[in-house]
N, C-alpha and C positions, 0 to 999 in steps of 0.2 A: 055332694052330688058331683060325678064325675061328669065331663063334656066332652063330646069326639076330638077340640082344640087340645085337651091334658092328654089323651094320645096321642095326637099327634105330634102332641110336643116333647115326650117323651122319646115316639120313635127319632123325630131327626136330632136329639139331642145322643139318643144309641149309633144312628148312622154317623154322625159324627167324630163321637169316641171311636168309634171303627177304622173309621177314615183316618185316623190321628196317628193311633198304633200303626197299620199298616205302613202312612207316609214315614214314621219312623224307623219301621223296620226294613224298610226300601233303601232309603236314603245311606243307611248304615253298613249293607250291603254294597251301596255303591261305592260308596266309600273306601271300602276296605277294600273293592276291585280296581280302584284306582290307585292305593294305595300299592297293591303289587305289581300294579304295571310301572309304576314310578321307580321300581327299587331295581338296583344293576344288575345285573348277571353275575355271578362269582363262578369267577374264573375257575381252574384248577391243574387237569393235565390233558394233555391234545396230543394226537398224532402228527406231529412236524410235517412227515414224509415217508411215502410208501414207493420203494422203487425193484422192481424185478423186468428181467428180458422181456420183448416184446415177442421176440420170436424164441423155440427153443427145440430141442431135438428130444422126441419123444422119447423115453426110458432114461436121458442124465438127470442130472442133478440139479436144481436152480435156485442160485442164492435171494432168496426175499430181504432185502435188507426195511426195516424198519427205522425211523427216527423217531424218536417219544420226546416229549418236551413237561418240566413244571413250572407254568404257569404260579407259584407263590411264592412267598420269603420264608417257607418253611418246608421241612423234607415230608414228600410223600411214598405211598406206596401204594400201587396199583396194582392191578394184573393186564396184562397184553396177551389179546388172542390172536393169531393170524389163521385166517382159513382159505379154501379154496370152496367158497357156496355152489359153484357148479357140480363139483366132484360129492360136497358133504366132508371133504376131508379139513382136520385139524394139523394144520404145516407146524405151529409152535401153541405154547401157552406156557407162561408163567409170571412169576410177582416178579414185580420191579421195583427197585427205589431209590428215587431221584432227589439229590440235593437242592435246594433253593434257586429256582432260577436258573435250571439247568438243563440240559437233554444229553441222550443218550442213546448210538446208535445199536440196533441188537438184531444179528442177522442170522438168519434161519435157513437151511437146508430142504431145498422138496423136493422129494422121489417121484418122479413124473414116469418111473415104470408103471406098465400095463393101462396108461392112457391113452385115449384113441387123439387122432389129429382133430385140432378143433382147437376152441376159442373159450379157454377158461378166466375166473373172475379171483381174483385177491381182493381179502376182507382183512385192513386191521383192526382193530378195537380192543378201545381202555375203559376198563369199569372206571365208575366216577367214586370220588374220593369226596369224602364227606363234608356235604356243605355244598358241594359246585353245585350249580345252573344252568354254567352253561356247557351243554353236551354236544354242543354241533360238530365240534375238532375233537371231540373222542372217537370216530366213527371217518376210514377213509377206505375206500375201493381202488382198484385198477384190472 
């Protein structure tokens, strides 16, 4: 004969296995979030430096000069985009490949005919190369 006490000892002995899994699967999760906070950045390739005229005369020509930099002890290869985000225009693009611990100046040409006077933005950017994390120095404005 069964007594309300064999239920009820059955349910907190179920709340408990519940409780148990769950603190498990918690814990394991945190773990593993701790675990990737822990772990470095891996490096890779960065925009050194982004330099172009502050001021320029509408319809010449203006040299964007970029810097690229790698960041490891082995050759990579990237692409480098430069634009201008205000206009939508593409001033360069293409692959690049930098020796170990190396950079590399690459200067580009923009046709500023048929632009009105005003206050435009240069964007460079480097796809990231396989494995990096850290992305902050891929990405410079002026």
């Amino acid at each position: 004969m069964k007594t309300n006490y064999d239920k009820k000892g059955w349910r907190v002995i179920l709340i408990l296995f519940i409780y148990t899994i769950l603190s498990i699967k918690l814990s394991d999760s945190s773990r593993a979030t701790e675990i990737k906070k822990a772990q470095p950045p891996v490096n890779g390739v960065a925009i050194v430096s982004l330099d172009a005229p502050l001021r320029v005369t509408i319809g010449r020509k203006v040299n964007v000069e970029v810097v690229i930099g790698n960041e490891r002890t082995s050759k990579v290869t990237t692409i480098l985009t430069v634009t201008c985000p205000t206009t939508k225009q593409q001033i360069g693009r293409e692959a690049e490949t930098l020796q170990s611990l190396s950079s590399q100046k690459i200067t580009y040409s923009w046709n500023t005919r048929g632009l009105k006077e005003g206050t435009y933005v240069i964007r460079a950017e480097l796809e990231k190369v396989p494995g990096e994390t850290d992305l902050d120095d891929n990405v410079r404005g002026k």
